[in-house]
KEKE-3310 file (N, C-alpha, C; in steps of 0.2 Angstrom, whole numbers, plus 5000, padded with zeros to 4 digits):
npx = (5004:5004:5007:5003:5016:5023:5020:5009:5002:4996:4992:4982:4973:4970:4964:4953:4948:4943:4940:4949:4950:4948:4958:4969:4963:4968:4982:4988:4981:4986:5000:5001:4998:5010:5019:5015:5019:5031:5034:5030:5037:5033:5029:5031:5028:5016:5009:5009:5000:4987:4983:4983:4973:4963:4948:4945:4936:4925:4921:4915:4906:4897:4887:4888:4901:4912:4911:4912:4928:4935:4930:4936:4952:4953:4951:4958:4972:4979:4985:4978:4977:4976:4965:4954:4960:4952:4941:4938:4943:4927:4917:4902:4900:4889:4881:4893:4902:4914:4925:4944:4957:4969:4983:4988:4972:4968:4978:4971:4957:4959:4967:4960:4948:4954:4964:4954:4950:4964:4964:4953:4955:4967:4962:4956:4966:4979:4993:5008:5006:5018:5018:5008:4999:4998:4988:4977:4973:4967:4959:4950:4943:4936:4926:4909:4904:4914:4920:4909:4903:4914:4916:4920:4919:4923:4938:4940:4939:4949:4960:4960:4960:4975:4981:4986:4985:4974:4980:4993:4990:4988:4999:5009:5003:5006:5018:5021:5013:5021:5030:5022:5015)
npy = (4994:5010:5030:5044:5056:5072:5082:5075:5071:5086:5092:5083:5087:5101:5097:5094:5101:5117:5128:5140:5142:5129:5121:5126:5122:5108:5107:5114:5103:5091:5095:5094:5083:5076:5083:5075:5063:5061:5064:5051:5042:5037:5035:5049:5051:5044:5048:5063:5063:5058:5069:5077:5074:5071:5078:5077:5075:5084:5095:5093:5084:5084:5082:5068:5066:5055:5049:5047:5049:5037:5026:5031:5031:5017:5012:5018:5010:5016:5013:5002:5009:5025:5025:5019:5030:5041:5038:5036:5049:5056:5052:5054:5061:5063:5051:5045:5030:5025:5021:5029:5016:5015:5026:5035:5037:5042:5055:5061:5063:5072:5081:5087:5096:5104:5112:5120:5129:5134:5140:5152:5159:5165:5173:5183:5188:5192:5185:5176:5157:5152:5159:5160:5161:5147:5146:5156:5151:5139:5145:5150:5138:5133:5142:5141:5150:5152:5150:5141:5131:5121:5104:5102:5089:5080:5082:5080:5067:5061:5067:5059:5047:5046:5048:5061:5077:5090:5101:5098:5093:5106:5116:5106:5108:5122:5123:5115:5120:5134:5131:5135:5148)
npz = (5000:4996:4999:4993:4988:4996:4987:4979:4986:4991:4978:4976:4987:4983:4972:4975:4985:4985:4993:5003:5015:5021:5017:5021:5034:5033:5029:5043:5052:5047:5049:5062:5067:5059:5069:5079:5077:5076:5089:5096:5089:5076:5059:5050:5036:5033:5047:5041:5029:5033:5040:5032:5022:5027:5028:5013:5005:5012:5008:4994:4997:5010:5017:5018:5022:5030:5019:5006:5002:5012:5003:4992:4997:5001:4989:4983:4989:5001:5017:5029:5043:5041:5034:5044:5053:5048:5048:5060:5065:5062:5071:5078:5068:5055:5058:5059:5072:5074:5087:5091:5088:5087:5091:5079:5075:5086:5088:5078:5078:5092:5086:5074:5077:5087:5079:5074:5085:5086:5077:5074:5086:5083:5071:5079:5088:5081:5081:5079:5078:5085:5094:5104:5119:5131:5142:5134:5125:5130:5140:5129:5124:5134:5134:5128:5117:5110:5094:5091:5086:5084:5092:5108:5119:5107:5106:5119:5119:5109:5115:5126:5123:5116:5128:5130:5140:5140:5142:5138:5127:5119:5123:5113:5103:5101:5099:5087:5077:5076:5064:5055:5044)
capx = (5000:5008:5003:5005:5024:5020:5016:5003:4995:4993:4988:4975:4969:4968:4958:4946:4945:4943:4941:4955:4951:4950:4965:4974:4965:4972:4989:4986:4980:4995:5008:5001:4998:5020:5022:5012:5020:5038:5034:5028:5043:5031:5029:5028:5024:5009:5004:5005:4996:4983:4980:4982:4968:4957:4942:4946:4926:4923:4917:4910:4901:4895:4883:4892:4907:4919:4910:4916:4934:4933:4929:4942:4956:4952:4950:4967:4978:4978:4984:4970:4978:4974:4956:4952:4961:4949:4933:4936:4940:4919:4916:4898:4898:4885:4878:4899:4902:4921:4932:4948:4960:4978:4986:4985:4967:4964:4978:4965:4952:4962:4970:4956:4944:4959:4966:4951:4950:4969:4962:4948:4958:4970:4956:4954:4972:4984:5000:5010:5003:5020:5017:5002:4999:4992:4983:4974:4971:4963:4951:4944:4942:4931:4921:4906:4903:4920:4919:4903:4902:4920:4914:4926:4920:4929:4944:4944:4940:4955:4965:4960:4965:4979:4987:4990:4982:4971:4984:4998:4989:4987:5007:5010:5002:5007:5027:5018:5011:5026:5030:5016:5014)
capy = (5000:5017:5036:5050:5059:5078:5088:5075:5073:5092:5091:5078:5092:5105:5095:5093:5110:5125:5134:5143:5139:5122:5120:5127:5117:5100:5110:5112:5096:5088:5098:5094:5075:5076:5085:5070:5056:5065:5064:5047:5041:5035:5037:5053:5054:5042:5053:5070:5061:5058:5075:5084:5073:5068:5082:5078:5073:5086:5103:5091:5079:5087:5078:5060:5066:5054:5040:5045:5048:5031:5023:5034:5030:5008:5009:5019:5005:5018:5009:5004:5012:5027:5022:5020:5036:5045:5038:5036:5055:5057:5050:5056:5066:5059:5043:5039:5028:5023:5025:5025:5011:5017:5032:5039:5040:5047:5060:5065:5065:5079:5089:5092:5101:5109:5115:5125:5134:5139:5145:5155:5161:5170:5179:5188:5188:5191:5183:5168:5153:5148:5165:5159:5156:5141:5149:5159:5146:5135:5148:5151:5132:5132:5146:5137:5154:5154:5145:5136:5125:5116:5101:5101:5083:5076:5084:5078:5060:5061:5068:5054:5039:5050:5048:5065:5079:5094:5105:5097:5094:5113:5116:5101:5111:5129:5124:5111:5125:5136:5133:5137:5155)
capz = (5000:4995:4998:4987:4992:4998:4983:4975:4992:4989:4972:4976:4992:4980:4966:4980:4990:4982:4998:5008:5026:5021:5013:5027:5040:5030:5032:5050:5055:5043:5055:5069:5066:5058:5074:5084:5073:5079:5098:5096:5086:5068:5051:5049:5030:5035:5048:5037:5023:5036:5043:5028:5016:5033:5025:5006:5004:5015:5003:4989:5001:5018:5021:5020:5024:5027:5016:4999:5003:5013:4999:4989:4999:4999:4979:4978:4991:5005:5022:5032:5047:5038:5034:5053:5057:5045:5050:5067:5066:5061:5076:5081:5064:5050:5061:5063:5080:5078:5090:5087:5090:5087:5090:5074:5075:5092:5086:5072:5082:5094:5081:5070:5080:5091:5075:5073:5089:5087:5068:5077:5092:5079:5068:5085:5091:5074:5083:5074:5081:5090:5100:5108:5127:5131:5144:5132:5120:5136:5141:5125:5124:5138:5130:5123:5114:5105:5090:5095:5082:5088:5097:5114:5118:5102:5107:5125:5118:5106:5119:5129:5118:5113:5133:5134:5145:5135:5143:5136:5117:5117:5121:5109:5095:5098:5098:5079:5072:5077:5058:5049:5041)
cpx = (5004:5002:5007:5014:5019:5016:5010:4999:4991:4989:4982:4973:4967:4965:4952:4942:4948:4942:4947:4959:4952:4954:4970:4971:4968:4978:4990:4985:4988:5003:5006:5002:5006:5021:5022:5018:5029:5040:5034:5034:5040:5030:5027:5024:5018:5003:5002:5000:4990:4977:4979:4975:4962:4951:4943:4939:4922:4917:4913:4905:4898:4893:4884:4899:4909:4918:4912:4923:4936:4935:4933:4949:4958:4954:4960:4972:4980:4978:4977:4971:4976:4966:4954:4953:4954:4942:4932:4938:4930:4917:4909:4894:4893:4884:4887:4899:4909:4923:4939:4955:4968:4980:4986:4978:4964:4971:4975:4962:4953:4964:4966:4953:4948:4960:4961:4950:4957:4966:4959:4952:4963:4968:4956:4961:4978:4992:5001:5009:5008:5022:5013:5001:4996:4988:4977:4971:4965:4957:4947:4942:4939:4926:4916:4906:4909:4921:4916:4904:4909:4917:4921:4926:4926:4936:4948:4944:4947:4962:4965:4964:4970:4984:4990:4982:4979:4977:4991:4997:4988:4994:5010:5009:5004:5015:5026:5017:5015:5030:5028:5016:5010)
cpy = (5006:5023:5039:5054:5066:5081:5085:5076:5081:5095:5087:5084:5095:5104:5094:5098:5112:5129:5135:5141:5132:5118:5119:5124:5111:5102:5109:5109:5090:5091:5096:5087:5072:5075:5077:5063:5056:5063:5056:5038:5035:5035:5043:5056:5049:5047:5061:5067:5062:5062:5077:5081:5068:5071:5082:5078:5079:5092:5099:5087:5081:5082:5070:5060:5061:5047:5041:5045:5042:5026:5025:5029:5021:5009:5011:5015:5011:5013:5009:5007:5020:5029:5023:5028:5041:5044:5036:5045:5058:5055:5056:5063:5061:5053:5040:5039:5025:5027:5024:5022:5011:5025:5037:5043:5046:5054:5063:5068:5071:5081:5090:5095:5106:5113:5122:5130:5138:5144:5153:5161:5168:5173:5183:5192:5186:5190:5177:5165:5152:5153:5166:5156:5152:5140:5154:5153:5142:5139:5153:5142:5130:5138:5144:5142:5154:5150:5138:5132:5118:5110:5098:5094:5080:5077:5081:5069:5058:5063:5059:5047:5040:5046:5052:5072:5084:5099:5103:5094:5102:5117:5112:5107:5119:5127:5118:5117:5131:5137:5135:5146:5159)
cpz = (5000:4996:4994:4990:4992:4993:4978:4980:4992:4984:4972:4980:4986:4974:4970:4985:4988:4989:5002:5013:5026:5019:5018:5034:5039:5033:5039:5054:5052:5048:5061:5070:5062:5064:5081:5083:5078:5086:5099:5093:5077:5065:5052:5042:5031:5039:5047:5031:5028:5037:5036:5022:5020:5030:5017:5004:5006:5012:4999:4990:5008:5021:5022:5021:5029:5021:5009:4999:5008:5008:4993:4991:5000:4990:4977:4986:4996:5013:5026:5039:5046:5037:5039:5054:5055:5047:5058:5069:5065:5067:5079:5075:5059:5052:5063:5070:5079:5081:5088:5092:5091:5089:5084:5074:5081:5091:5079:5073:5089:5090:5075:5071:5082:5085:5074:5077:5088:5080:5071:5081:5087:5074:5075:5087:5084:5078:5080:5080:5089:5095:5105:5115:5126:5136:5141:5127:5124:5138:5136:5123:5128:5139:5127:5118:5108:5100:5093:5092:5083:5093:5102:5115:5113:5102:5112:5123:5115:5111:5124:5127:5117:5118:5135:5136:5138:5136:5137:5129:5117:5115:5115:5101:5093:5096:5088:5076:5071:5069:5053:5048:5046)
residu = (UNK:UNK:UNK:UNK:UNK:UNK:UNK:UNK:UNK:UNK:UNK:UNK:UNK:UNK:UNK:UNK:UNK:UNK:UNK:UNK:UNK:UNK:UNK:UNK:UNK:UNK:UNK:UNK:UNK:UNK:UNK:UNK:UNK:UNK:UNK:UNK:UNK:UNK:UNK:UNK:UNK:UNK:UNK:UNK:UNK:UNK:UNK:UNK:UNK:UNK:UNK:UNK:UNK:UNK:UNK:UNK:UNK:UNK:UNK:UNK:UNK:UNK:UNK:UNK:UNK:UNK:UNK:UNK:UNK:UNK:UNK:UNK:UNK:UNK:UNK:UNK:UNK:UNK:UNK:UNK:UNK:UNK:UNK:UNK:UNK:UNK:UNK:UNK:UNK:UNK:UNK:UNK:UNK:UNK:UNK:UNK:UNK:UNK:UNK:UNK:UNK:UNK:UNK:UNK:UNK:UNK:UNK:UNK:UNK:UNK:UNK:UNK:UNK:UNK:UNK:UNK:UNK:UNK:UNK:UNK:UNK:UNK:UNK:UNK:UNK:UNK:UNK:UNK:UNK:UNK:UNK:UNK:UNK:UNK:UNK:UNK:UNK:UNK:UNK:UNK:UNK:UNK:UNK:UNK:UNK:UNK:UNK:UNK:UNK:UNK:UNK:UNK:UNK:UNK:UNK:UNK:UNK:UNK:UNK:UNK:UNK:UNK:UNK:UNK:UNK:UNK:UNK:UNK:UNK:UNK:UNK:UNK:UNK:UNK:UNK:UNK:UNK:UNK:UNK:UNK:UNK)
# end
């Protein structure tokens, strides 16, 4: 089973999202799920390809997201570690009930949402990511009001399988995103 090397996986992204934000969340969950792989000592091109084509379905299928990229990812020989991570990221989204069983997955499942509060956080607060308290971070994440739509559960669940603290996936990901634009 092979993945794409970085710049087709991009080029697959971007045949698939035209939108901006959702580009750069792929980017974003992809550095932070490298960043994980890093700490963890694992494939990291496994776990960027992950993050960064986990919402490839996502703009052109909403409402079944993650089931045609699913079924994408098996036709084209995509590990099934992979597989899992992506649909146990859904979890609780479109009738999905996996949880997830490896590490990759439960870091899917915390750094995709999280990636959105930081996204959020700095529309308000224009500082580069890796200038971010993680006190500040933390008490907009027990904001429900602050990017409502962010489901905090799925965070703590991923943190949970993960094995690490929410505190210390928030540190995690500002000194991760610390390279990003």
């Amino acid at each position: 089973m092979s993945l794409p090397d970085r710049p087709d996986a991009r080029q697959l992204l971007e045949s698939h999202v035209s939108d901006p934000y959702q580009r750069l969340h792929g980017e974003m969950v992809a550095t932070a799920m490298e960043g994980y792989a890093g700490l963890f000592q694992e494939d990291a091109h496994l776990w960027f390809c992950t993050g960064l084509l986990h919402d490839l379905d996502f703009q052109e299928h909403p409402e079944t997201h993650p089931g045609d990229e699913l079924r994408w990812f098996a036709e084209w020989g995509y590990p099934p570690e992979l597989i899992h991570a992506v649909e146990a990221h859904a979890y609780g989204y479109n009738g999905y009930r996996t949880l997830p069983k490896t590490k990759l997955a439960a870091a899917l499942l915390a750094c995709d949402e999280m990636s959105g509060i930081f996204y959020a956080y700095r529309k308000l607060n224009p500082v580069p990511y890796g200038q971010m308290k993680p006190g500040s971070i933390k008490k907009k994440l027990k904001e429900p009001s602050f990017a409502a739509k962010i489901d905090r559960a799925t965070i703590q669940l991923g943190c949970e399988h993960l094995g690490v603290s929410v505190d210390d996936h928030v540190a995690n990901l500002i000194r991760f995103f610390s390279t990003l634009p």
